[in-house]
ROZA-919029 format. One record per atom (N, C-alpha, C): residue number from 1; x negated, y negated, z negated; atom name. Coordinates in steps of 0.02 Angstrom, whole numbers, padded with zeros to 5 digits. Each point is the difference from the previous one (the first is absolute). Example, Ala and Ser with C-alpha at 12.3 -4.5 7.8 and 13.67 -1.06 7.14 Angstrom:
<recs>
    n      c1      c2      c3  atom
    1  -00660   00284  -00390     N
    1   00045  -00059   00000    CA
    1  -00045  -00060   00000     C
    2   00018  -00053   00036     N
    2  -00042  -00059  -00003    CA
    2   00039  -00055  -00037     C
</recs>
This chain:
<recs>
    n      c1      c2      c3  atom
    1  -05628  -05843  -05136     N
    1   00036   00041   00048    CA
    1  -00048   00051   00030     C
    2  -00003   00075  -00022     N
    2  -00043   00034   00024    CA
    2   00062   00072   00037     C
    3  -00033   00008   00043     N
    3   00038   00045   00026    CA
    3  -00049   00052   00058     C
    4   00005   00069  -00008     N
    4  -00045   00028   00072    CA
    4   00073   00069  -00008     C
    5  -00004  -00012   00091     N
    5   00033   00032   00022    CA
    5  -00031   00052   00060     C
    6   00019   00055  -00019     N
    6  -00028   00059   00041    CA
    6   00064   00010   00071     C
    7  -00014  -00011   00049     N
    7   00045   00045   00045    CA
    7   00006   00066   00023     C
    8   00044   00019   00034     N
    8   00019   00071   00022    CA
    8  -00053   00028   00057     C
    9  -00032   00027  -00003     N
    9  -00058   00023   00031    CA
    9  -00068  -00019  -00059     C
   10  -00003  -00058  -00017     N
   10  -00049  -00021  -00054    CA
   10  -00025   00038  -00041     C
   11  -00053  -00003  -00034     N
   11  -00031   00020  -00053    CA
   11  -00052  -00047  -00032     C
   12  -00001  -00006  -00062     N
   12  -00030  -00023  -00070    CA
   12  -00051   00039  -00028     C
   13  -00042  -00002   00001     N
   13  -00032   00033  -00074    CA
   13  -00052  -00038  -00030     C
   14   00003  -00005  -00067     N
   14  -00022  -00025  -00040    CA
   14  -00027   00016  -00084     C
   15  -00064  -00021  -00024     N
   15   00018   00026  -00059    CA
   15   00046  -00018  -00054     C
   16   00010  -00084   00009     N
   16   00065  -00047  -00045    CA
   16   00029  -00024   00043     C
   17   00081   00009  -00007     N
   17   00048  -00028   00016    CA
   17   00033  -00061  -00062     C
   18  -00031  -00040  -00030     N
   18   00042  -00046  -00009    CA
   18  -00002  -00077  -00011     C
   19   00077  -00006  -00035     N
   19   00016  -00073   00017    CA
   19  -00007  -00056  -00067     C
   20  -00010  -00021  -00003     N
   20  -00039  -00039  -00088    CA
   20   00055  -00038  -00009     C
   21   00053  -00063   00027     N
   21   00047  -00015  -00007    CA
   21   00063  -00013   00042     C
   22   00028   00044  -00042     N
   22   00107   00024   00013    CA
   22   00031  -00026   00064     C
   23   00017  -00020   00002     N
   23   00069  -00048   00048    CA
   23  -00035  -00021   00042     C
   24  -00007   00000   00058     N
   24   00038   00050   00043    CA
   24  -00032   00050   00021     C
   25  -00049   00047  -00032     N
   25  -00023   00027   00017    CA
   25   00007   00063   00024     C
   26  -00016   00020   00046     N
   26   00029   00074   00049    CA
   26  -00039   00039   00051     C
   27  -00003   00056  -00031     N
   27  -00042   00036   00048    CA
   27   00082   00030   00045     C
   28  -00023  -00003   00056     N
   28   00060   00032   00045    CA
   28  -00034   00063   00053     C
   29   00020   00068  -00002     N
   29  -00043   00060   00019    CA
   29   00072   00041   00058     C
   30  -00043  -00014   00073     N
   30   00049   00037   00024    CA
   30  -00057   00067   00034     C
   31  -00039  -00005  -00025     N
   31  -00099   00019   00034    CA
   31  -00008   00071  -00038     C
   32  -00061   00012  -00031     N
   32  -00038   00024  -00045    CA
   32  -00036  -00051  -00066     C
   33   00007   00003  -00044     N
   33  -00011  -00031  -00055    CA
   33  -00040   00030  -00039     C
   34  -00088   00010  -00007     N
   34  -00010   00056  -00026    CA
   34  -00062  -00047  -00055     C
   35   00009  -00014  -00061     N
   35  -00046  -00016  -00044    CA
   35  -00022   00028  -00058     C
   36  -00042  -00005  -00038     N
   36  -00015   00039  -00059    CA
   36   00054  -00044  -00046     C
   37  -00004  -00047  -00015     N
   37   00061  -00049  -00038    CA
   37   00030  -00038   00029     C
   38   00052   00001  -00045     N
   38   00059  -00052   00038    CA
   38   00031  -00049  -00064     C
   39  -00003  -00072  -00014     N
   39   00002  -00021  -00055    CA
   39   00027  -00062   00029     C
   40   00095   00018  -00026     N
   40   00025  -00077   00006    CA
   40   00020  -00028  -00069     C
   41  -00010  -00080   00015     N
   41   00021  -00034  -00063    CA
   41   00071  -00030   00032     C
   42   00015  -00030  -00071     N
   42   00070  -00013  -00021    CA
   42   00024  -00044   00067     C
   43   00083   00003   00027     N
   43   00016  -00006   00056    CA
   43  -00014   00028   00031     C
   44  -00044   00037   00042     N
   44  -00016   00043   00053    CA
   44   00030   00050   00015     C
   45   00015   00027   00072     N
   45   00031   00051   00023    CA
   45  -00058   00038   00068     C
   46   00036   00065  -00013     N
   46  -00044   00042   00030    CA
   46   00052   00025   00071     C
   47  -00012  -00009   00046     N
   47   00082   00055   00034    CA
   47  -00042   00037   00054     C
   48   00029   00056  -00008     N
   48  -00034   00041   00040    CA
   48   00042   00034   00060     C
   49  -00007   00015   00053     N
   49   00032   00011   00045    CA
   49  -00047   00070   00051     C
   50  -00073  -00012  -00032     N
   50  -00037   00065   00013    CA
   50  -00021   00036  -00021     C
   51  -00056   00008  -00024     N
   51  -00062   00051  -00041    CA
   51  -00027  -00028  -00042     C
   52   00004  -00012  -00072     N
   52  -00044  -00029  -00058    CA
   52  -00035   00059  -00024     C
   53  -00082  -00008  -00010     N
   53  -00040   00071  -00036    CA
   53  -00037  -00056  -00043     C
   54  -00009   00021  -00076     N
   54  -00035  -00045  -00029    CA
   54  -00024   00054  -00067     C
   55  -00041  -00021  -00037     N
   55  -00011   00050  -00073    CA
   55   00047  -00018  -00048     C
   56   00013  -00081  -00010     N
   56   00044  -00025  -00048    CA
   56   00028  -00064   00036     C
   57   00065  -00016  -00030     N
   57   00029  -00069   00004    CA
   57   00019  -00014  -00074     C
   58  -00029  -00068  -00001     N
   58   00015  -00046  -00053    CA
   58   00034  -00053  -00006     C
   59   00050  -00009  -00031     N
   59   00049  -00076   00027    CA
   59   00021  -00035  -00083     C
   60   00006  -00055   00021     N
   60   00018  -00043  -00053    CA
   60   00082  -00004   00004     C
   61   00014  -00033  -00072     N
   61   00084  -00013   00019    CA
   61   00019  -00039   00041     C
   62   00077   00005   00004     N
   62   00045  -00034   00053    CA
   62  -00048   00009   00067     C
   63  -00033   00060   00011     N
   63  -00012   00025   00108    CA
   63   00071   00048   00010     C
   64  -00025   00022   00061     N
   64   00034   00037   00041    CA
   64  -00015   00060   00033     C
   65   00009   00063   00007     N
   65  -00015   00063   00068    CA
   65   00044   00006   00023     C
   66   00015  -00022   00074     N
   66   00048   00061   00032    CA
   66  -00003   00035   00045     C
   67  -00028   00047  -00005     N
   67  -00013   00059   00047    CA
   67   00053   00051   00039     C
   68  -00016  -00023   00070     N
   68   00057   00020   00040    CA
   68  -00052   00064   00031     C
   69  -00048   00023  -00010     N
   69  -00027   00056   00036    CA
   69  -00054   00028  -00036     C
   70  -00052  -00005  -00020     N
   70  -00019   00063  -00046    CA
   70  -00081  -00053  -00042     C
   71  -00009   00043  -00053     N
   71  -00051  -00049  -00009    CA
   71  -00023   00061  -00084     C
   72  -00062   00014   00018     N
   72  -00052   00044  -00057    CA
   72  -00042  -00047  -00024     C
   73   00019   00028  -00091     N
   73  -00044  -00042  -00048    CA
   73  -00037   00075  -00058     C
   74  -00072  -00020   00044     N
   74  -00030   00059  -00012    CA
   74  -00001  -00001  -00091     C
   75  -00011  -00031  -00021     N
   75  -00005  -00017  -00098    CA
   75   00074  -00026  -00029     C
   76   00000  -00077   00005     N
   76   00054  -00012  -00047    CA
   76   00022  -00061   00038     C
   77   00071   00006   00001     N
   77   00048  -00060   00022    CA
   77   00032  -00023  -00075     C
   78  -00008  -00056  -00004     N
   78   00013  -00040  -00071    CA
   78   00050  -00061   00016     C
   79   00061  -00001  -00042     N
   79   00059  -00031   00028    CA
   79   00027  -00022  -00060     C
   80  -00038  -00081  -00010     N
   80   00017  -00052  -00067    CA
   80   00078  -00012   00004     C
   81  -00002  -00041  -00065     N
   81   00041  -00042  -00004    CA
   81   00035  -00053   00053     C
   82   00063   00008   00002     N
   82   00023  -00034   00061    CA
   82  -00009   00020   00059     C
   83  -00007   00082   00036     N
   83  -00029   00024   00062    CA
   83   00052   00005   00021     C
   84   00003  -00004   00066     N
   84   00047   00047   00054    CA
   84  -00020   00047   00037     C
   85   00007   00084  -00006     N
   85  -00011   00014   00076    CA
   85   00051   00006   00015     C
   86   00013   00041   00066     N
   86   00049   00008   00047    CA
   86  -00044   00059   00026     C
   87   00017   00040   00016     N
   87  -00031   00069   00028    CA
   87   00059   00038   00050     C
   88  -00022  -00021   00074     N
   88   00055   00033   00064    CA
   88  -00022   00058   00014     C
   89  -00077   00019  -00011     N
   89  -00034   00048   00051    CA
   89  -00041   00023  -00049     C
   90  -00065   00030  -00022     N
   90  -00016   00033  -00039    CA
   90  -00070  -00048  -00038     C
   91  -00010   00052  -00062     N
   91  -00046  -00030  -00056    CA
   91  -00030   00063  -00018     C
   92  -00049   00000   00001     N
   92  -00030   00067  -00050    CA
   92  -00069  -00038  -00037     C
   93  -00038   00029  -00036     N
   93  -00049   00011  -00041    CA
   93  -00023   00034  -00065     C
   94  -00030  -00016  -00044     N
   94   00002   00028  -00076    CA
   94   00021  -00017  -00031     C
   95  -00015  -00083  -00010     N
   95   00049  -00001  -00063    CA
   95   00067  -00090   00017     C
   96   00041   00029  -00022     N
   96   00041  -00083   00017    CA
   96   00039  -00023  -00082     C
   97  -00026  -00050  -00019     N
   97   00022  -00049  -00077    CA
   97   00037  -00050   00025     C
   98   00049  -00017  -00044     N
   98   00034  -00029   00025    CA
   98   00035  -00035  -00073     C
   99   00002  -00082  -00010     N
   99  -00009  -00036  -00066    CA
   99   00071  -00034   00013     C
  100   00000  -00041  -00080     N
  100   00071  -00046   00003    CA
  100   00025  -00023   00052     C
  101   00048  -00009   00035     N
  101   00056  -00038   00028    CA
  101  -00002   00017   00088     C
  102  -00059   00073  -00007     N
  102  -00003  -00011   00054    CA
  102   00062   00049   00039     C
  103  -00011  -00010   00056     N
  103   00079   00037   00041    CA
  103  -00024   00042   00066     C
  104   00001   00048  -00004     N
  104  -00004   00045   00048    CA
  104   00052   00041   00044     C
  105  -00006  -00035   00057     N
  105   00081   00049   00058    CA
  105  -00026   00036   00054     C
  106   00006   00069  -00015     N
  106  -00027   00061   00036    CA
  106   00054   00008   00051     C
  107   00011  -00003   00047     N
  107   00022   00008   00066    CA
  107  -00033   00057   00038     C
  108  -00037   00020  -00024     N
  108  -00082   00070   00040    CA
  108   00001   00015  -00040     C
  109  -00083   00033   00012     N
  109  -00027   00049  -00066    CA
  109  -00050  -00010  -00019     C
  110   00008   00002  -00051     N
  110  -00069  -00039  -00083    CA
  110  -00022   00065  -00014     C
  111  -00070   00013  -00014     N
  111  -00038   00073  -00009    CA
  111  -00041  -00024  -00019     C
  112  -00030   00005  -00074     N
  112  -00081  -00012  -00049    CA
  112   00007   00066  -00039     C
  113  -00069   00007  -00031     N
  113  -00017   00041  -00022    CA
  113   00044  -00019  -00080     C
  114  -00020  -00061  -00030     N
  114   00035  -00014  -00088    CA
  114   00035  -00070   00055     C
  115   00057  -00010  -00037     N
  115   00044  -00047  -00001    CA
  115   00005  -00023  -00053     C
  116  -00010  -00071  -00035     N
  116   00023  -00027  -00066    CA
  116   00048  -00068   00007     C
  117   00029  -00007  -00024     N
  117   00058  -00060  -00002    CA
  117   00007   00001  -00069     C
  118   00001  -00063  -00011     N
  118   00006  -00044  -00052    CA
  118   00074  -00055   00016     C
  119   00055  -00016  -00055     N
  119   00047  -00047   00027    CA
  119   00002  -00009   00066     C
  120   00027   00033   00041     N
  120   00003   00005   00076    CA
  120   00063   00012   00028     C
  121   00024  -00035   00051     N
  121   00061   00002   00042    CA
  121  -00032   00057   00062     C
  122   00053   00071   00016     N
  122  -00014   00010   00049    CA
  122   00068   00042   00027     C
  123  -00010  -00031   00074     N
  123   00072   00018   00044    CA
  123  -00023   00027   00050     C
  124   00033   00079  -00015     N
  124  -00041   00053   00058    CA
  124   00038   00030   00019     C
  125   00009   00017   00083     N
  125   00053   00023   00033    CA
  125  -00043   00046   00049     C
  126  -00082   00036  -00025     N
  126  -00026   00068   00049    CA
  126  -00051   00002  -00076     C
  127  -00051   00029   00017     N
  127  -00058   00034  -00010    CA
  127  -00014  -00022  -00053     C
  128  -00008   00014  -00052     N
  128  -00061  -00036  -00056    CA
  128  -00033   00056  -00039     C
  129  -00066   00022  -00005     N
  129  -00025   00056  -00017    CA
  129  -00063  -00006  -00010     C
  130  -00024   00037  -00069     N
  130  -00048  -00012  -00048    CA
  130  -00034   00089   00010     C
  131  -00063   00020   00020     N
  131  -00012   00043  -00008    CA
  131  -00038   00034  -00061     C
  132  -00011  -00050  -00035     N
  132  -00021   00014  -00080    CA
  132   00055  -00025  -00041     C
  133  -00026  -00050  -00025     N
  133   00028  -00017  -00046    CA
  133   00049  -00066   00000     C
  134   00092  -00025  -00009     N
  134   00029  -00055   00014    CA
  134   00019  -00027  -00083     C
  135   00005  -00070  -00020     N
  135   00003  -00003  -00064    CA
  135   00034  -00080   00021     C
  136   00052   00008  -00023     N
  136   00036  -00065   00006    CA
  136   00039  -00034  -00084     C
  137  -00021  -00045  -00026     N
  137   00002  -00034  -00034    CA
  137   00063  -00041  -00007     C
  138   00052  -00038  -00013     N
  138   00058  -00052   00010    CA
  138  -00002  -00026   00070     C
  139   00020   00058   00036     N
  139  -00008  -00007   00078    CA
  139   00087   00003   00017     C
  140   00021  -00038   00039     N
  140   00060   00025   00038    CA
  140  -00007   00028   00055     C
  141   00025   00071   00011     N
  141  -00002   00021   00083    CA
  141   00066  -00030   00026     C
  142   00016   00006   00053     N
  142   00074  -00041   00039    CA
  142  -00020   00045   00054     C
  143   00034   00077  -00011     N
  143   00017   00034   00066    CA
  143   00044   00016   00035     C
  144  -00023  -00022   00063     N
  144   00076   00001   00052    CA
  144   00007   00061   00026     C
  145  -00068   00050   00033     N
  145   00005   00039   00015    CA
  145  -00087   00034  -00006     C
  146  -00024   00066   00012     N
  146  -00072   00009  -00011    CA
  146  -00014   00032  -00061     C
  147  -00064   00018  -00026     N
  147  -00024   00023  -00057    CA
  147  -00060  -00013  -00022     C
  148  -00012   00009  -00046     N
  148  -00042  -00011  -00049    CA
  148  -00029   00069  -00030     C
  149  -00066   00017   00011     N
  149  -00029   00075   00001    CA
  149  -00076  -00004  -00031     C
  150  -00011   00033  -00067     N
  150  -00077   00002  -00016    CA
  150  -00018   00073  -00054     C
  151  -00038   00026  -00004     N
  151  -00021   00056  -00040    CA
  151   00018  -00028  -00081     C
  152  -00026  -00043  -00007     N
  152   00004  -00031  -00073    CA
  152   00046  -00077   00015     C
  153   00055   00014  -00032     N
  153   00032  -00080  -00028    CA
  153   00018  -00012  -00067     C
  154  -00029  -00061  -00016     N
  154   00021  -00044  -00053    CA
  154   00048  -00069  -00009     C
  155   00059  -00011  -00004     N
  155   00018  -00035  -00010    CA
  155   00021  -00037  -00075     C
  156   00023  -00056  -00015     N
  156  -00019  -00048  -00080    CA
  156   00048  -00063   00028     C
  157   00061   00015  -00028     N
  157   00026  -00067   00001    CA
  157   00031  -00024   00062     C
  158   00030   00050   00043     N
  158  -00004  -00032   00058    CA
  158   00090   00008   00041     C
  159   00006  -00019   00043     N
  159   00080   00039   00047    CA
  159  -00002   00006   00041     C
  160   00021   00058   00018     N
  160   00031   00018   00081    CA
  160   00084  -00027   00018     C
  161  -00013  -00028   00071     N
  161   00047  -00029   00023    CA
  161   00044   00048   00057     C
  162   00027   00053   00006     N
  162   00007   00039   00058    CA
  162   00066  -00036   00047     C
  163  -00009  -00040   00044     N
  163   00047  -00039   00032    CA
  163   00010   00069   00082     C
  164   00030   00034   00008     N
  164   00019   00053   00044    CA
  164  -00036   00045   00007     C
  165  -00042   00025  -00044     N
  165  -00031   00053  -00007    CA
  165   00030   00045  -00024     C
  166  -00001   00080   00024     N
  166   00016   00050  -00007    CA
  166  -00060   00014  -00071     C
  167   00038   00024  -00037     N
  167  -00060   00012  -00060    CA
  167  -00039   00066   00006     C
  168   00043   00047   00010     N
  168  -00029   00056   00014    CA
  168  -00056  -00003   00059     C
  169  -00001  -00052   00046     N
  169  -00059  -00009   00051    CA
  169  -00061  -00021  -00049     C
  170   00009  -00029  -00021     N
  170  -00043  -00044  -00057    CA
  170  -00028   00048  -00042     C
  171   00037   00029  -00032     N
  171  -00059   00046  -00033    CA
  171  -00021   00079   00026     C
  172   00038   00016   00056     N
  172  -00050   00055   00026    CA
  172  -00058  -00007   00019     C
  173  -00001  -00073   00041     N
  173  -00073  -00023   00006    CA
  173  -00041  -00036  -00037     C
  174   00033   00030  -00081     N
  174  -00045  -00057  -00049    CA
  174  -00016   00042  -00015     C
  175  -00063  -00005  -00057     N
  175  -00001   00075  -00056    CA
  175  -00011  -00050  -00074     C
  176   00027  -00056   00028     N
  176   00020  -00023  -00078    CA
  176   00079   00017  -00024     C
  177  -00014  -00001  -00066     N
  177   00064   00017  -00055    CA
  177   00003  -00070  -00035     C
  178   00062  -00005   00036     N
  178   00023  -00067  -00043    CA
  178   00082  -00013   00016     C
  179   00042  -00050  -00044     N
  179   00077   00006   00016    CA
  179   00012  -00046   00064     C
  180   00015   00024   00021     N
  180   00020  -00051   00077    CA
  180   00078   00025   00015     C
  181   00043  -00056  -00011     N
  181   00058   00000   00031    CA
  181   00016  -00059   00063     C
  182   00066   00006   00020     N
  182   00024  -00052   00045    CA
  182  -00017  -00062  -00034     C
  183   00006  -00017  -00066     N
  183   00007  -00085  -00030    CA
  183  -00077   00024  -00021     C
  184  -00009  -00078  -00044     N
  184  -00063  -00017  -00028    CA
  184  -00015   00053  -00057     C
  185  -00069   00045   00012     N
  185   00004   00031  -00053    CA
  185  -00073  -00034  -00037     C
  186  -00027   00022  -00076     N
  186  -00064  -00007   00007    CA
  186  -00040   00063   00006     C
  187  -00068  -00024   00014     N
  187  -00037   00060   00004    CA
  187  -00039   00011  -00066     C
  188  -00003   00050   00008     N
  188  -00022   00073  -00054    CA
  188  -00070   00038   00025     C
  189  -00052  -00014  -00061     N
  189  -00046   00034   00024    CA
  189  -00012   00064   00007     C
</recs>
């Protein structure tokens, strides 16, 4: 049972943030959270409620993020097999990967420089935006409302879900070319 919890006024800094084994393990951040790494293993959850600054986070399968207020990953946020985030409030950095089964629900706004997804669930209802390069692989998006925006997109195998989305919102703020209707279409690179 490892757990460190930052409060609201609080601050952390550190050069490693992590937790060696899963269940129940939890960093809980209502503070400043500021480390060079951040490395949870399997079971673990991260929830943030303040300021996370780190170079990279590393997590094993079956953890958790849910970030209700803002949190910079100066290098690479890496999101295995079996991940959850949850994203209320914001995410930025360079680069965000994202592997089998994992599930991502954008509620805010997601901003990296490359975005990669691999077999990925994601249900986004604001922001998701790649300022280089986005490349999504047998990914499902599930959009309720929001967009999806990058200079370069690649998609392979994948569907868009548009559940009350105006389409024409959708791709003025895309500058991808691909078929998107009301039902399940696939995507087209």
């Amino acid at each position: 049972n490892s757990m460190l919890t930052v409060m609201d006024k609080g601050s952390v800094k550190a050069e490693e943030v992590s937790f060696t084994d899963g269940k129940p393990a939890a960093i809980r951040n209502w503070g400043v959270l500021a480390a060079n790494r951040i490395t949870l293993y399997s079971g673990a959850t991260l929830y943030n409620k303040g300021t996370v600054t780190c170079k990279g986070i590393t997590i094993n399968s079956d953890t958790q993020i849910v970030n209700d207020n803002r949190m910079e990953v100066e290098e690479e946020l890496r999101l295995p097999s079996g991940f959850s985030l949850e994203n209320n409030g914001e995410i930025h950095g360079r680069r965000m990967e994202a592997n089998s089964k994992a599930v991502i629900t954008n509620n805010g706004i997601i901003g990296f420089e490359t975005v990669s997804l691999t077999n990925t669930i994601v249900n986004n209802t604001c922001s998701m935006e790649a300022t280089g390069t986005f490349y999504a692989n047998g990914v499902t998006f599930n959009f309720i409302q929001g967009y999806l925006k990058s200079s370069q997109m690649k998609f392979v195998n994948g569907t868009f879900n548009l559940t009350g989305v105006r389409c024409w919102k959708l791709l003025r703020k895309s500058t991808c070319r691909a078929l998107i209707s009301t039902e399940q279409a696939p995507m087209l690179p």
